[in-house]
N, CA and C atoms of all chains as a GROMACS GRO file, in nm:
protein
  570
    1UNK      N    1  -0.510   0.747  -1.474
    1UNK     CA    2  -0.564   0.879  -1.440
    1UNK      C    3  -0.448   0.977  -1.423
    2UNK      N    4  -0.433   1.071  -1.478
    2UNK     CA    5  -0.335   1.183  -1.472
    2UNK      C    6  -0.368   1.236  -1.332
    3UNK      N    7  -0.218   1.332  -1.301
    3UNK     CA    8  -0.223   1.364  -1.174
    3UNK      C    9  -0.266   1.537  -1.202
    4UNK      N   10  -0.349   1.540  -1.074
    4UNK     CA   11  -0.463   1.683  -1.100
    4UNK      C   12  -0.333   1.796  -1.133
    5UNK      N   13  -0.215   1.815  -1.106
    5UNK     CA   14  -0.170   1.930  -1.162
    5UNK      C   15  -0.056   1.890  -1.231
    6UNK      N   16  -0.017   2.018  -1.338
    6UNK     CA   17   0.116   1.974  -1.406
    6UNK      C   18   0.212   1.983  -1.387
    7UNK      N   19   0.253   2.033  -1.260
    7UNK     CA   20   0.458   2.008  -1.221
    7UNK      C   21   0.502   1.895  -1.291
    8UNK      N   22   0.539   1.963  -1.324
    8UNK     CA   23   0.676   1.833  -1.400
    8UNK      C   24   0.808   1.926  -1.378
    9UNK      N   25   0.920   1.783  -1.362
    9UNK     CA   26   1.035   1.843  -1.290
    9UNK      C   27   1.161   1.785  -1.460
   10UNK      N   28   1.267   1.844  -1.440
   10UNK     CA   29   1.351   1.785  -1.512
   10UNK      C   30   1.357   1.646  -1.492
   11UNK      N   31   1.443   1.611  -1.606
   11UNK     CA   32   1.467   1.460  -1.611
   11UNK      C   33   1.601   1.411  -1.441
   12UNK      N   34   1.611   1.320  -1.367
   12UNK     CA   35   1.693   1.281  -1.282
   12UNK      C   36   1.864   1.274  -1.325
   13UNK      N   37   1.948   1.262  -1.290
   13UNK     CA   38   2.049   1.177  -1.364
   13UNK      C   39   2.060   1.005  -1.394
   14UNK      N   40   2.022   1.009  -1.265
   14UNK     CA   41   2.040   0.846  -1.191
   14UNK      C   42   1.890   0.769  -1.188
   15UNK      N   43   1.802   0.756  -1.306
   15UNK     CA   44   1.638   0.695  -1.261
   15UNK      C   45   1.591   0.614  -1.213
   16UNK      N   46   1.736   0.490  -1.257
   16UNK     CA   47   1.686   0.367  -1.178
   16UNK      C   48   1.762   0.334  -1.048
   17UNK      N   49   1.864   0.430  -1.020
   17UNK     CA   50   1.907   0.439  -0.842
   17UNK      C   51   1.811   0.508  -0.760
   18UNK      N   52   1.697   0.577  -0.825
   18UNK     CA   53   1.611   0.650  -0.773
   18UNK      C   54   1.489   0.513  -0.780
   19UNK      N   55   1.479   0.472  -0.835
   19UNK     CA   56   1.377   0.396  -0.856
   19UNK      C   57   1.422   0.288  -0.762
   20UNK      N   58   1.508   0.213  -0.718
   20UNK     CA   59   1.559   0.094  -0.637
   20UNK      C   60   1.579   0.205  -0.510
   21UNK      N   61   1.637   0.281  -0.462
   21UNK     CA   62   1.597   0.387  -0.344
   21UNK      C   63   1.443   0.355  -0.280
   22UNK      N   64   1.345   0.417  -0.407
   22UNK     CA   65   1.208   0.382  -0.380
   22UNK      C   66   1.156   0.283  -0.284
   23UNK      N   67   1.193   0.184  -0.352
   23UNK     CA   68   1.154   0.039  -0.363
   23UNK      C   69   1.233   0.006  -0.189
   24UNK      N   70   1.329   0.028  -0.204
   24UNK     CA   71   1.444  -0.040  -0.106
   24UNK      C   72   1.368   0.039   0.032
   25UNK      N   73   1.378   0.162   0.030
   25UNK     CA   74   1.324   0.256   0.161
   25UNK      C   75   1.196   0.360   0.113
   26UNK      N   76   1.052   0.280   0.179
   26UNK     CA   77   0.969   0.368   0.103
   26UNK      C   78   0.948   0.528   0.121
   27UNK      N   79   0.925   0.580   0.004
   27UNK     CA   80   0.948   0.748   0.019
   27UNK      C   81   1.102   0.836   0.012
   28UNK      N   82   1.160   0.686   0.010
   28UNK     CA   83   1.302   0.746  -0.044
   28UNK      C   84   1.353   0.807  -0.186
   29UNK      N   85   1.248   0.762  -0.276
   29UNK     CA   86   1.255   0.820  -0.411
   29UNK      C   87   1.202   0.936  -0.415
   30UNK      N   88   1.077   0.964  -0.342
   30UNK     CA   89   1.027   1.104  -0.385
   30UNK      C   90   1.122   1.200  -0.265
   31UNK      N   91   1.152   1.159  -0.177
   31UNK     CA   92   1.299   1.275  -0.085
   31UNK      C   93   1.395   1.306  -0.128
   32UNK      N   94   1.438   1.188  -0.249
   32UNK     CA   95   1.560   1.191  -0.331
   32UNK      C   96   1.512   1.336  -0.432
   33UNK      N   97   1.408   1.318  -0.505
   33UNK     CA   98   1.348   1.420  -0.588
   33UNK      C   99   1.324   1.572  -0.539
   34UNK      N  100   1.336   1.564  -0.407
   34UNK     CA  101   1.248   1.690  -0.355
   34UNK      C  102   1.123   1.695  -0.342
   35UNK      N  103   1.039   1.569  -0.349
   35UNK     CA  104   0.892   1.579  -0.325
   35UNK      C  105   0.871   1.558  -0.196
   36UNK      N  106   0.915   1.640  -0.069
   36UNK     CA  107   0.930   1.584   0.065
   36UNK      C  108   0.812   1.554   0.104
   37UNK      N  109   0.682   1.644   0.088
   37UNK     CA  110   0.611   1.614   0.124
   37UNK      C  111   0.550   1.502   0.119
   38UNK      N  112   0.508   1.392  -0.018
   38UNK     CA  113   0.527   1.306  -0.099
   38UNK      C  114   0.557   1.212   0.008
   39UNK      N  115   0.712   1.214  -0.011
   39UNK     CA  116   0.825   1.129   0.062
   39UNK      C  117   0.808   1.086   0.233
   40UNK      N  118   0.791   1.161   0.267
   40UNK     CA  119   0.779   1.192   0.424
   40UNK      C  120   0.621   1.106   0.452
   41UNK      N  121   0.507   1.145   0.375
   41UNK     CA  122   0.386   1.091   0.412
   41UNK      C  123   0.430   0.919   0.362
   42UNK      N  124   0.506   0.885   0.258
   42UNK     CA  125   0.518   0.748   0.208
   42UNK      C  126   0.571   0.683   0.337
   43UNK      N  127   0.694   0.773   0.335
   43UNK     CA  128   0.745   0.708   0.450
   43UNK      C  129   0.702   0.656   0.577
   44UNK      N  130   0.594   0.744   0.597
   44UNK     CA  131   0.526   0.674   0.782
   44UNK      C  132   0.408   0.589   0.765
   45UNK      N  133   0.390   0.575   0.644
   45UNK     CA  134   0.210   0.547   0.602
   45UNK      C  135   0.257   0.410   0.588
   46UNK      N  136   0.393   0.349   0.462
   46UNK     CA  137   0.365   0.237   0.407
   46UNK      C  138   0.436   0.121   0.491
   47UNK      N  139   0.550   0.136   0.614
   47UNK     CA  140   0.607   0.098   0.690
   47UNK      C  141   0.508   0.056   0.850
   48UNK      N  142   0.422   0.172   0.843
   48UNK     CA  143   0.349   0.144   0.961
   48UNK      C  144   0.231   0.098   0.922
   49UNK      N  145   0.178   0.048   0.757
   49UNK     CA  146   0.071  -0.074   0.716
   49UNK      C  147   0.138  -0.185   0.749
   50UNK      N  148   0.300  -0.193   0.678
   50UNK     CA  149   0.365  -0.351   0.714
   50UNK      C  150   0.350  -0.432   0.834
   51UNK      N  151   0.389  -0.260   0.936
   51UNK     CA  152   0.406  -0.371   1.083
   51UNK      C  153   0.298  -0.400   1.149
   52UNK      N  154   0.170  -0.299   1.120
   52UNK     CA  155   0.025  -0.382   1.190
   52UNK      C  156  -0.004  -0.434   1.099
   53UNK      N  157   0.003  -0.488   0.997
   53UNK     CA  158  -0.007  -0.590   0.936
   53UNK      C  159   0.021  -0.723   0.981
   54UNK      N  160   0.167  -0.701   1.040
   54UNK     CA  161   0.264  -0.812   1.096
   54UNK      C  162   0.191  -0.853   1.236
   55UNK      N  163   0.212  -0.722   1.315
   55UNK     CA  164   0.110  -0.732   1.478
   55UNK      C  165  -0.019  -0.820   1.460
   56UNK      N  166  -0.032  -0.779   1.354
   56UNK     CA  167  -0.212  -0.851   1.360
   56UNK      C  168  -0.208  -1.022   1.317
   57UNK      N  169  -0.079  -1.054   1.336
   57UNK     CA  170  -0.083  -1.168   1.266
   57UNK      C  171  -0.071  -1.211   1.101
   58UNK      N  172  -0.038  -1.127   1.040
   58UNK     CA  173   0.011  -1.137   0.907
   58UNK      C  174   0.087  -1.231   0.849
   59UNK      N  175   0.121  -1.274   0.797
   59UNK     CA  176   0.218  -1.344   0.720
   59UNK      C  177   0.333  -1.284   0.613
   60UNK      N  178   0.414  -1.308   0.620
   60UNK     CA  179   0.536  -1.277   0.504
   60UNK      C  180   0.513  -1.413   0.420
   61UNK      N  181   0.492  -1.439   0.319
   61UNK     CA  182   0.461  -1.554   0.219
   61UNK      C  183   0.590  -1.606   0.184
   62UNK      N  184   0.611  -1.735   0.182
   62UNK     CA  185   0.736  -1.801   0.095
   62UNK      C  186   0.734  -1.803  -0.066
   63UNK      N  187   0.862  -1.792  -0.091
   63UNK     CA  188   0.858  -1.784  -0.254
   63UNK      C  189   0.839  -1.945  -0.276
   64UNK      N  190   0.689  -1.957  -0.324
   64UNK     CA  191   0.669  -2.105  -0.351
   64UNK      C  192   0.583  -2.112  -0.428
   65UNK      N  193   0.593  -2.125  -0.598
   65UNK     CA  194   0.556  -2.123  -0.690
   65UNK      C  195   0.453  -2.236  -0.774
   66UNK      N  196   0.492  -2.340  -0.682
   66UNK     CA  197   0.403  -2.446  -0.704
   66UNK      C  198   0.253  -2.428  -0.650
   67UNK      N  199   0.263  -2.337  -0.567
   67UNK     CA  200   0.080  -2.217  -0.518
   67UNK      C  201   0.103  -2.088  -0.550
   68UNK      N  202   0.060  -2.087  -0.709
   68UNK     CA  203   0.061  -1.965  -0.752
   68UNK      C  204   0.036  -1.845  -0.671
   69UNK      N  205  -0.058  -1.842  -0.594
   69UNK     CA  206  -0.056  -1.729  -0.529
   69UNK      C  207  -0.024  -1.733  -0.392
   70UNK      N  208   0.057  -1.816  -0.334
   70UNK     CA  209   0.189  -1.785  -0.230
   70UNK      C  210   0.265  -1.745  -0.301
   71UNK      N  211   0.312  -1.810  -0.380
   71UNK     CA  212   0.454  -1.698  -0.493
   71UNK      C  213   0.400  -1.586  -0.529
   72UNK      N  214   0.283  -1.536  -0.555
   72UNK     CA  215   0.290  -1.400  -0.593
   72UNK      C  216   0.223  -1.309  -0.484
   73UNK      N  217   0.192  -1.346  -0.346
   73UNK     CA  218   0.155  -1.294  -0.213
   73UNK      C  219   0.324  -1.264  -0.174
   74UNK      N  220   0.472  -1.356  -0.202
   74UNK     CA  221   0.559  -1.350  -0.204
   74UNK      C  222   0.612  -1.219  -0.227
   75UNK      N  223   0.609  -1.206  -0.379
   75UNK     CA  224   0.623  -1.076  -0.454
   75UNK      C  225   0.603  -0.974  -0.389
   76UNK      N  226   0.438  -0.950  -0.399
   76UNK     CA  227   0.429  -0.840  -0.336
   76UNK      C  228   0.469  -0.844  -0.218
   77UNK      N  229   0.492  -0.897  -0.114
   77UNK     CA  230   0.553  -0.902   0.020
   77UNK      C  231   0.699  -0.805   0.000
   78UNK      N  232   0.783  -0.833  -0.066
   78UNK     CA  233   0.927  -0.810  -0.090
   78UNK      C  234   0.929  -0.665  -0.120
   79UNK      N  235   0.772  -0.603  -0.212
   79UNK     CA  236   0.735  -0.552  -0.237
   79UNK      C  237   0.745  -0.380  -0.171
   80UNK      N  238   0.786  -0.433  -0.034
   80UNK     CA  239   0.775  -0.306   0.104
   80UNK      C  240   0.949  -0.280   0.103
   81UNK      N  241   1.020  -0.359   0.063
   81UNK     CA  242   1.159  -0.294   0.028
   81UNK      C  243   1.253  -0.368   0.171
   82UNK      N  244   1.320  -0.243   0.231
   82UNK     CA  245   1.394  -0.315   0.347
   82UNK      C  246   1.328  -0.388   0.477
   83UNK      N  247   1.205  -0.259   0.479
   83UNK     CA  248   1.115  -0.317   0.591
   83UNK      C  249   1.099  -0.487   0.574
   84UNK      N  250   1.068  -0.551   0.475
   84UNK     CA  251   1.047  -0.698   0.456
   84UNK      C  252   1.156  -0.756   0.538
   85UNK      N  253   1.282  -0.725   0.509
   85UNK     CA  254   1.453  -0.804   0.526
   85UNK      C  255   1.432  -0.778   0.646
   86UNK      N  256   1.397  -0.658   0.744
   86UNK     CA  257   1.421  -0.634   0.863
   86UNK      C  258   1.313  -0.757   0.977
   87UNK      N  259   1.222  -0.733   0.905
   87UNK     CA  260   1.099  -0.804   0.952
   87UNK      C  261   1.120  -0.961   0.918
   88UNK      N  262   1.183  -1.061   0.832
   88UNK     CA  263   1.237  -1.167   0.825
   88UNK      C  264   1.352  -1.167   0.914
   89UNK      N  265   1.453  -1.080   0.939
   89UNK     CA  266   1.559  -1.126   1.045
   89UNK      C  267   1.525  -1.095   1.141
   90UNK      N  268   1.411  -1.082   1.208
   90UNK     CA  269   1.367  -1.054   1.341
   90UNK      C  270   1.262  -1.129   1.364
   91UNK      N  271   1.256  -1.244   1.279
   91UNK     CA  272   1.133  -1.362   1.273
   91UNK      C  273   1.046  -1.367   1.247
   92UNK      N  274   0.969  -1.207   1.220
   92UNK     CA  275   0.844  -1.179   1.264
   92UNK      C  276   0.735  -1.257   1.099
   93UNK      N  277   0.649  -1.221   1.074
   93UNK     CA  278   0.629  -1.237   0.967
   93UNK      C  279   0.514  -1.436   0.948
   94UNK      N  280   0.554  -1.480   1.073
   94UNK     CA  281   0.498  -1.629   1.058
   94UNK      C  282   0.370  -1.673   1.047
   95UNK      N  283   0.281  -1.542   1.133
   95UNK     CA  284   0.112  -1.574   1.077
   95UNK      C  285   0.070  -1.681   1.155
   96UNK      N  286  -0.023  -1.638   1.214
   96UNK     CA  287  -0.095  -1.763   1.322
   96UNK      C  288  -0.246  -1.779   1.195
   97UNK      N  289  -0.244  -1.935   1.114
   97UNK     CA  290  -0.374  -1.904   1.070
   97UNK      C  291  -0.498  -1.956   1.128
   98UNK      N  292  -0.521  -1.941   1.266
   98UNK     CA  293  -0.625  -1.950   1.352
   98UNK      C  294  -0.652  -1.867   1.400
   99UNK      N  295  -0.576  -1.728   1.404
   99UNK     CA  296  -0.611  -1.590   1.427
   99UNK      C  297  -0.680  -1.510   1.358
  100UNK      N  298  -0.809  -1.464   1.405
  100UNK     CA  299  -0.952  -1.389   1.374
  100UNK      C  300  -0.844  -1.322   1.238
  101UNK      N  301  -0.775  -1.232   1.268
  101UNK     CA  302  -0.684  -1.100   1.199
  101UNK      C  303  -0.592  -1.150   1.122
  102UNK      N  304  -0.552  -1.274   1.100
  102UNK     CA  305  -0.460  -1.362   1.006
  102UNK      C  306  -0.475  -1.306   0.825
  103UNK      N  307  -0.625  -1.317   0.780
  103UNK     CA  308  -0.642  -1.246   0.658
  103UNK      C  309  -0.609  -1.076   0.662
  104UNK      N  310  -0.679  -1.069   0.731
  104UNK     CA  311  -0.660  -0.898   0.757
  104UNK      C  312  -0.520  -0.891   0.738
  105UNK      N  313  -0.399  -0.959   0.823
  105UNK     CA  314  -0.284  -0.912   0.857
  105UNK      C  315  -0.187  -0.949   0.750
  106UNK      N  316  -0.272  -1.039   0.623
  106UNK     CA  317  -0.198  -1.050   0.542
  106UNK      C  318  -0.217  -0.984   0.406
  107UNK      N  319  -0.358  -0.934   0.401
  107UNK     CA  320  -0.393  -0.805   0.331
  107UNK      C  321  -0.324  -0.673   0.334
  108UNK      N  322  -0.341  -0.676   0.495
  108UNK     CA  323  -0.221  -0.518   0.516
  108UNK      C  324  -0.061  -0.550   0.447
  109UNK      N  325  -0.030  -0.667   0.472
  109UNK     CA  326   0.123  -0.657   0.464
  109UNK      C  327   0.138  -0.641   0.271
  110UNK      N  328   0.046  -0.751   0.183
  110UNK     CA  329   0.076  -0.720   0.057
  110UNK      C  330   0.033  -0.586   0.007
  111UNK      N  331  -0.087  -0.522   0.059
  111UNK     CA  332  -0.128  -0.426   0.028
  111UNK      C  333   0.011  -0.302   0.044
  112UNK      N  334   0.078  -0.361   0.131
  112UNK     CA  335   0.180  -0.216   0.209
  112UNK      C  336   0.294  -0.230   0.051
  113UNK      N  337   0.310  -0.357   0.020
  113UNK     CA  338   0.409  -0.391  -0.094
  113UNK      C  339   0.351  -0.335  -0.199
  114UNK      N  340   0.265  -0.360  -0.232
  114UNK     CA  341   0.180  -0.328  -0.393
  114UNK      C  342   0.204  -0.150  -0.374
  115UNK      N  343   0.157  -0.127  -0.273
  115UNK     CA  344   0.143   0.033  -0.275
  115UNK      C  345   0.300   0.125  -0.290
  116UNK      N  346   0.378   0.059  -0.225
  116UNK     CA  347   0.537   0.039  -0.226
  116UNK      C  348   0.584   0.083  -0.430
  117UNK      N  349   0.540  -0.073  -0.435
  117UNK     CA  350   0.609  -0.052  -0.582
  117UNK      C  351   0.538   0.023  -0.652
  118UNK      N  352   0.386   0.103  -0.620
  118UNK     CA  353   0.363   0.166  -0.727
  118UNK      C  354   0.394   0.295  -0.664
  119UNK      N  355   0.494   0.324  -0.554
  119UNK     CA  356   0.523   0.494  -0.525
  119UNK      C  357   0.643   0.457  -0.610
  120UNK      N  358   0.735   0.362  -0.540
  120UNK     CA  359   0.839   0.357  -0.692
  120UNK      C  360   0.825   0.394  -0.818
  121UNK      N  361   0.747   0.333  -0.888
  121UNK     CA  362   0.715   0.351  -1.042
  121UNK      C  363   0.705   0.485  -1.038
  122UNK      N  364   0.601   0.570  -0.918
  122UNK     CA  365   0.553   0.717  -0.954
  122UNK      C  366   0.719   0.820  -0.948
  123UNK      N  367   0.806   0.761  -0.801
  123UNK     CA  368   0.975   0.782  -0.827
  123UNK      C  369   0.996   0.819  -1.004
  124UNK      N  370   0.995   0.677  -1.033
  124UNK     CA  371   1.056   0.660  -1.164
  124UNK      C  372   1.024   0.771  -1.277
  125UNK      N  373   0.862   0.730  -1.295
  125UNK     CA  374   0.814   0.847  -1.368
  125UNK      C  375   0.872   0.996  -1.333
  126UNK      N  376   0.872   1.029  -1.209
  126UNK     CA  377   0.902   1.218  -1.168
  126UNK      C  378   1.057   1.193  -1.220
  127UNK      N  379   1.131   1.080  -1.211
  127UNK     CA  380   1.292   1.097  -1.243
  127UNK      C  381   1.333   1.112  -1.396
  128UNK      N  382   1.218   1.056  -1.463
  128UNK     CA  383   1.245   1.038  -1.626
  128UNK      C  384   1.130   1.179  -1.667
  129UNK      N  385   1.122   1.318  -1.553
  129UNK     CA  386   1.040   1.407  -1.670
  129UNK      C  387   0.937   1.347  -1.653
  130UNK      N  388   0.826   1.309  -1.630
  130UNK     CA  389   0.710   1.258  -1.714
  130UNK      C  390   0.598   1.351  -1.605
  131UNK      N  391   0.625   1.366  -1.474
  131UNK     CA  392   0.548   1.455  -1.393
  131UNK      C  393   0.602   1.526  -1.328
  132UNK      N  394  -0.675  -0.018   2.114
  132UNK     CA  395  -0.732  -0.036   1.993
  132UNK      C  396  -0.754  -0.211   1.967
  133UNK      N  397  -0.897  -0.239   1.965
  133UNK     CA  398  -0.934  -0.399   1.939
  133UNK      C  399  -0.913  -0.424   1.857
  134UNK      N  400  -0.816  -0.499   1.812
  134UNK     CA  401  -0.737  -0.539   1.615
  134UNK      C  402  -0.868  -0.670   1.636
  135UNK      N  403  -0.938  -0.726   1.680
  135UNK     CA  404  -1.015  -0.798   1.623
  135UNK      C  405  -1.173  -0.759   1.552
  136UNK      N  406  -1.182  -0.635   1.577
  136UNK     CA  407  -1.281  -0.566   1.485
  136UNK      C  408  -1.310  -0.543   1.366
  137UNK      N  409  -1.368  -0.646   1.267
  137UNK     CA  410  -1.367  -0.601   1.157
  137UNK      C  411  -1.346  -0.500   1.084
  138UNK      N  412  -1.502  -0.391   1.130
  138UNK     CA  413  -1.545  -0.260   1.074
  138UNK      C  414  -1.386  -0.181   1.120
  139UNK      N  415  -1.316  -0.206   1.272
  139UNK     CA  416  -1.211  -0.139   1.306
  139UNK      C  417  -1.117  -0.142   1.192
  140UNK      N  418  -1.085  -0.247   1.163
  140UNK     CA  419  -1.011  -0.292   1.026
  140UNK      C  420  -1.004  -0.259   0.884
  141UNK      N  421  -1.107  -0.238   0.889
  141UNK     CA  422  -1.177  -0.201   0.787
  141UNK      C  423  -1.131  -0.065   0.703
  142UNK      N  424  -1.172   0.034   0.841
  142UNK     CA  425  -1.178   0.169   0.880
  142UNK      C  426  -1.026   0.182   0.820
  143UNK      N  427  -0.940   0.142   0.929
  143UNK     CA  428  -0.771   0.165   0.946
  143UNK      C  429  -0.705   0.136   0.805
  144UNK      N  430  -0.773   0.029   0.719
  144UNK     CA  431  -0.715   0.013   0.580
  144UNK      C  432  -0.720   0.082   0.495
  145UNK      N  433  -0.854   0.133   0.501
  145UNK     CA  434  -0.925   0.228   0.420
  145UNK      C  435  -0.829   0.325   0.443
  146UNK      N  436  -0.811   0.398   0.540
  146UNK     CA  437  -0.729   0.495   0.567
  146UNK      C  438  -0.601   0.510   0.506
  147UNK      N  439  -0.565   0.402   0.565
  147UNK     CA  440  -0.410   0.351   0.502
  147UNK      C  441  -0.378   0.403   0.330
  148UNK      N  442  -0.466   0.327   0.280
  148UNK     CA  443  -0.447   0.279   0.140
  148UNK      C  444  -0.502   0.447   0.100
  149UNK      N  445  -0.626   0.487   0.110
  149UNK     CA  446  -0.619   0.626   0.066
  149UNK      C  447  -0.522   0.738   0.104
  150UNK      N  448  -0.453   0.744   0.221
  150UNK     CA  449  -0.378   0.878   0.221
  150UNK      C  450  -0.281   0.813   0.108
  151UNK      N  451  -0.212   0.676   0.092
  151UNK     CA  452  -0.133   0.652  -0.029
  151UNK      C  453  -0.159   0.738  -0.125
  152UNK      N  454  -0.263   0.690  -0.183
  152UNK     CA  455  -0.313   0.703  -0.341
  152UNK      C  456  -0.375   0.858  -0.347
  153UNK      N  457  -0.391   0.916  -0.211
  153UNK     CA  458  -0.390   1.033  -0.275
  153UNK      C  459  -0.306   1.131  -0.260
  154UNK      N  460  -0.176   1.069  -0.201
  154UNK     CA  461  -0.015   1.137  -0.189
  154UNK      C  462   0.024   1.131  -0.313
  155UNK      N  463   0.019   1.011  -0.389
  155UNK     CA  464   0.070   0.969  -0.534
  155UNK      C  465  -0.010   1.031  -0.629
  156UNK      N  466  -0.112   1.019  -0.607
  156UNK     CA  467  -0.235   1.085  -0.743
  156UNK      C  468  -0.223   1.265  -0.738
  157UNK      N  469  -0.252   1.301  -0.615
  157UNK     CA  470  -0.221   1.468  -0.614
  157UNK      C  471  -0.118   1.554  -0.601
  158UNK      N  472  -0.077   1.656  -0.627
  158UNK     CA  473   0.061   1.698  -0.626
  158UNK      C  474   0.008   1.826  -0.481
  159UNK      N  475  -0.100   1.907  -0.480
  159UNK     CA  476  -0.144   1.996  -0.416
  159UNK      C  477  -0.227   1.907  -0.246
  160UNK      N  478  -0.173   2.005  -0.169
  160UNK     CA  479  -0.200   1.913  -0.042
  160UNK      C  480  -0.351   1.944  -0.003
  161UNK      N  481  -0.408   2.084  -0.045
  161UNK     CA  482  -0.567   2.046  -0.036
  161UNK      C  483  -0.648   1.964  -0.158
  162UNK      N  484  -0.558   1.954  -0.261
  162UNK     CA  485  -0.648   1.829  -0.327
  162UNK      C  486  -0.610   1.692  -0.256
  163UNK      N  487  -0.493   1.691  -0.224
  163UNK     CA  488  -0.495   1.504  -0.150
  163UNK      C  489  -0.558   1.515  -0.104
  164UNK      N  490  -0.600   1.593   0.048
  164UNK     CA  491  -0.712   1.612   0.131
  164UNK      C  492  -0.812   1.552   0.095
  165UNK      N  493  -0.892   1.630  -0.005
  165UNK     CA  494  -1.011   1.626  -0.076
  165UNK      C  495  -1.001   1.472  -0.177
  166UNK      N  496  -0.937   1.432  -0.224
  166UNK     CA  497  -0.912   1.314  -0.259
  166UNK      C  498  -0.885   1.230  -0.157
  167UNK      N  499  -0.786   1.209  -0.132
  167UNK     CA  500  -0.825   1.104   0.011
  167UNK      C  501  -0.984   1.130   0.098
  168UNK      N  502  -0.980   1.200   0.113
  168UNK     CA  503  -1.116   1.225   0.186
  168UNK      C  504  -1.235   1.128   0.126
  169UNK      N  505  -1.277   1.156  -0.006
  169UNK     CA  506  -1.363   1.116  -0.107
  169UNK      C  507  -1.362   0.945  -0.102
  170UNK      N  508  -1.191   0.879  -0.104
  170UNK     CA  509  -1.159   0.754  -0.136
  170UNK      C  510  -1.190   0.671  -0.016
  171UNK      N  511  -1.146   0.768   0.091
  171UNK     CA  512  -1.204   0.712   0.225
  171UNK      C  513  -1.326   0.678   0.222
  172UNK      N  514  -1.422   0.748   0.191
  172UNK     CA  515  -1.557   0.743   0.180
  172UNK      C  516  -1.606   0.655   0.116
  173UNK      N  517  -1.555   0.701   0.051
  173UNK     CA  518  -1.630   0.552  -0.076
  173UNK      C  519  -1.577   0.386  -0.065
  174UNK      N  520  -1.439   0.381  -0.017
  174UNK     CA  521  -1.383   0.244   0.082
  174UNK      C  522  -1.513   0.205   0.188
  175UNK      N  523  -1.506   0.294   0.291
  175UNK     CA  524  -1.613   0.257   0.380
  175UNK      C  525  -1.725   0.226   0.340
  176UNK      N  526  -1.807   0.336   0.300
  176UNK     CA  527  -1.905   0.330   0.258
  176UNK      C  528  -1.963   0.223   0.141
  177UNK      N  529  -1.897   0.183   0.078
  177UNK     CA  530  -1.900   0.075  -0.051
  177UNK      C  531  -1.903  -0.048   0.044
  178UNK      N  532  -1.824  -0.074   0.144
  178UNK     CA  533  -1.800  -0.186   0.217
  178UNK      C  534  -1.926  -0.227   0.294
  179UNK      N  535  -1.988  -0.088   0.396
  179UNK     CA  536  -2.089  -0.103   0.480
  179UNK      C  537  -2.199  -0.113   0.402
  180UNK      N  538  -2.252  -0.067   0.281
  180UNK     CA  539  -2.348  -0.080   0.194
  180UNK      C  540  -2.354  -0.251   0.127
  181UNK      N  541  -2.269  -0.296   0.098
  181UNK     CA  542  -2.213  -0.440   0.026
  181UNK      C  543  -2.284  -0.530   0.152
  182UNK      N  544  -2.197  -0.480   0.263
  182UNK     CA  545  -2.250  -0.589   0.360
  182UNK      C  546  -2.399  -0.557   0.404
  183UNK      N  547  -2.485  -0.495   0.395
  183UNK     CA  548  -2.616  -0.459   0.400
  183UNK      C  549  -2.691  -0.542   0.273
  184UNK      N  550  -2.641  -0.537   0.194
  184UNK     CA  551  -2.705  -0.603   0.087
  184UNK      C  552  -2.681  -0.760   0.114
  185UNK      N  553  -2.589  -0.783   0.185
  185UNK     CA  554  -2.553  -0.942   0.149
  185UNK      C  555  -2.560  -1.035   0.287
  186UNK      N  556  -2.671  -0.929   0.388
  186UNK     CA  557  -2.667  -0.936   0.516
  186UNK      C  558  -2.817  -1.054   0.494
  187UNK      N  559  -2.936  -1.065   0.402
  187UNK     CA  560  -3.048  -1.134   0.414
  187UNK      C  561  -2.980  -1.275   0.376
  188UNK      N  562  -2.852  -1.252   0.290
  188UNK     CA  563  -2.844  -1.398   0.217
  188UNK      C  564  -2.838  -1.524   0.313
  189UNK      N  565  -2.832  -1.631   0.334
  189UNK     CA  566  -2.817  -1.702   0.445
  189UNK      C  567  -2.758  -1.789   0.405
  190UNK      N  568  -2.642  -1.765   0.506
  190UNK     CA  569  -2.485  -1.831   0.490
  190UNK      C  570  -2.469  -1.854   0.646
   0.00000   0.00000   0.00000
């Protein structure tokens, strides 16, 4: 679905330091661009799905490929950028699965990743011209 | 806030996930509005309707 208006900005210099920015700190690609507004809402929205995600009992998934979809609950996990690294060295992330909110909390957390990499991609696109 | 509330849950995701998609999808801040607004709606509402329908089955 195209986006309802046509700003389109020049091409970036740097697309894929803008694009790993993204990814790494969410809303850091569209602040990098000048889309503050953009940037600023990414920023408080997709960090504060991760951590009640986490509160609620969530899980951070192991990269374990032999259960296809723990390895790719994985993925998208990593998906939220630094927030993930911060939230693994502070333990959090272990998931009680006898807790009512255990699914819930692990919905929020991939959901926060998936949504992550696709503000990246949208980064990418505004850096290469395309919106 | 009771994090063991479904519908609460529900609500808060919905939320979540639409102001996303309509930060990313709109460039104008009264269309996100109006887009998020809409996505919200239809999150909830799709959800509370689903479970109405699937409320006689017996499980």
């Amino acid at each position: 679905m195209p986006a309802a208006s046509g700003r389109r900005s020049e091409p970036a210099p740097y697309p894929y330091l803008v694009v790993a920015a993204a990814w790494a700190v969410p809303g850091a690609g569209h602040l990098w661009l000048g889309r503050y507004q953009k940037g600023l809402a990414l920023l408080v929205v997709l960090p504060l799905m991760f951590a009640f995600g986490l509160w609620i009992q969530g899980r951070i998934f192991p990269f374990q490929f032999d259960e296809l979809l723990v390895g790719l609950a994985a993925i998208a996990d990593v998906g939220i950028g630094l927030p993930y690294f911060v939230a693994k060295i502070a333990g959090l992330g272990a998931g009680q699965v006898i807790a009512i909110t255990y699914e819930y909390g692990n919905t929020y957390v991939i959901v926060a990743g998936l949504l992550n990499m696709l503000a990246a991609l949208d980064a990418f696109d505004i850096a290469m011209g395309r919106k | 806030m009771d994090t063991t509330s479904h519908l609460g849950l529900l609500v808060l995701f919905s939320a979540f996930v639409s102001i996303a998609f309509a930060v990313l999808m709109r460039d104008d801040v009264k269309e996100q509005v109006t887009f998020g607004a809409k996505l919200f709606g239809t999150f909830v509402g799709s959800a509370v309707l689903l479970g109405w329908l699937l409320y006689p089955l017996p499980l």
